[in-house]
N, C-alpha and C positions, 0 to 999 in steps of 0.2 A: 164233423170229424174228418181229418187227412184221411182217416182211411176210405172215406170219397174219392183219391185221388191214382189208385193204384189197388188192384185187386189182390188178397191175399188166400190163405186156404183158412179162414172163416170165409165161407161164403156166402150162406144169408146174411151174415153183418156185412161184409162188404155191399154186397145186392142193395143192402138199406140205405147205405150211407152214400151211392151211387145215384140211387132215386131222390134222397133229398137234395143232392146236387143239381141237378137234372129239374125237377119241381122248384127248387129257388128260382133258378134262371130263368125258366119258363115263365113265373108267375113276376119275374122282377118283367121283365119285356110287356109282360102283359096288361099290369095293373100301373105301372109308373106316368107315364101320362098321359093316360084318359083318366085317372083317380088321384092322382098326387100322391100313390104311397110307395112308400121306397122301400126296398126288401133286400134284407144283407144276411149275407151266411157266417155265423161264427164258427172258424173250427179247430178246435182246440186237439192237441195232442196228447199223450198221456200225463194224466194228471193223479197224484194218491190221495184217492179218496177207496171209499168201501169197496168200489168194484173192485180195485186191483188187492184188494187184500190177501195175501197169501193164502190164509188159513181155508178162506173163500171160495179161492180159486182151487183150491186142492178139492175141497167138498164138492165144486163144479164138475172138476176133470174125473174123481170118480163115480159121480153119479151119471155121468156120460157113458163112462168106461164100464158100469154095471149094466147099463141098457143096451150092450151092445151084443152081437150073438156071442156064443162062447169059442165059435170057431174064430172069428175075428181077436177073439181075446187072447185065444191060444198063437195064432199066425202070429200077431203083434210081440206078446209076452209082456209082461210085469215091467223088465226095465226097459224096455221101448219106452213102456205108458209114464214111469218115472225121471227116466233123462227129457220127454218131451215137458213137461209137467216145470222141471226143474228149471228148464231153458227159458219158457215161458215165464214164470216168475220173475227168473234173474234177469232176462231181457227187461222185463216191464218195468222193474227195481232201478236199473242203470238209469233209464232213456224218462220213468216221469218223474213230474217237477210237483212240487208241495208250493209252488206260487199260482195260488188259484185266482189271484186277486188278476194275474195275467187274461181271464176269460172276462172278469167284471171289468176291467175299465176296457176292454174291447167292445163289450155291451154298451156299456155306456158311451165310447167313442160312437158308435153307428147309431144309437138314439140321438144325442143332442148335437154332434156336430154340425155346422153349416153345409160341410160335403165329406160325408159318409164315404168309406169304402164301400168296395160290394163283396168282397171278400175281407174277413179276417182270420188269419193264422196264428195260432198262440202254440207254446210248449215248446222245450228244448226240439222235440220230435217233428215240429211241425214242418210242413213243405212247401 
């Protein structure tokens, strides 16, 4: 995922996607020739499929927004929790791409080409 590439306020996502950054490379350096295996990172941008789905994403944010103290909830308020909610969607709505086929023939470039990238970036969003 780009979001390997720049830390956001998701931070264990970020954290995760920073580690399989960091674990590719390491393991492309490692294993490529003493073993002949080649190792490429696909990393696609936002793309709509289920994750990003609205309805989804709303049952996410409040089931977050219930776990949290109530002082927190009070501090925050209702339309804090709803214009973030909203920005969120609409950002993700703008920026992903419904051409997924953009992630499979990336796949498929780094399986059979003669000479692989080691990175690939897919989605309007990607960097």
């Amino acid at each position: 995922s780009v979001m390997g590439r720049f830390a956001t306020r998701l931070g264990p996502y970020s954290t995760s996607k920073f580690a399989i950054e960091g674990f590719s490379d390491s393991l492309r350096r490692s294993v490529s020739k003493p073993f002949g295996v080649s190792v490429h990172l696909i990393e696609p941008g936002a793309y709509k499929t289920q994750i990003g789905d609205p309805h989804r994403a709303r049952e996410a944010c409040m089931d977050a927004w219930k776990g949290l103290p109530s002082e927190v909830q009070e501090e925050y308020g209702d339309d804090f929790r709803e214009e973030v909610l909203e920005n969120l969607v609409r950002t993700f709505q703008q920026f992903a791409s419904s051409r997924l086929q953009d992630v499979t023939d990336a796949m498929e470039h780094a399986l059979c080409a003669a000479h692989p990238r080691t990175r690939y970036v897919t989605g309007s969003d990607g960097m």
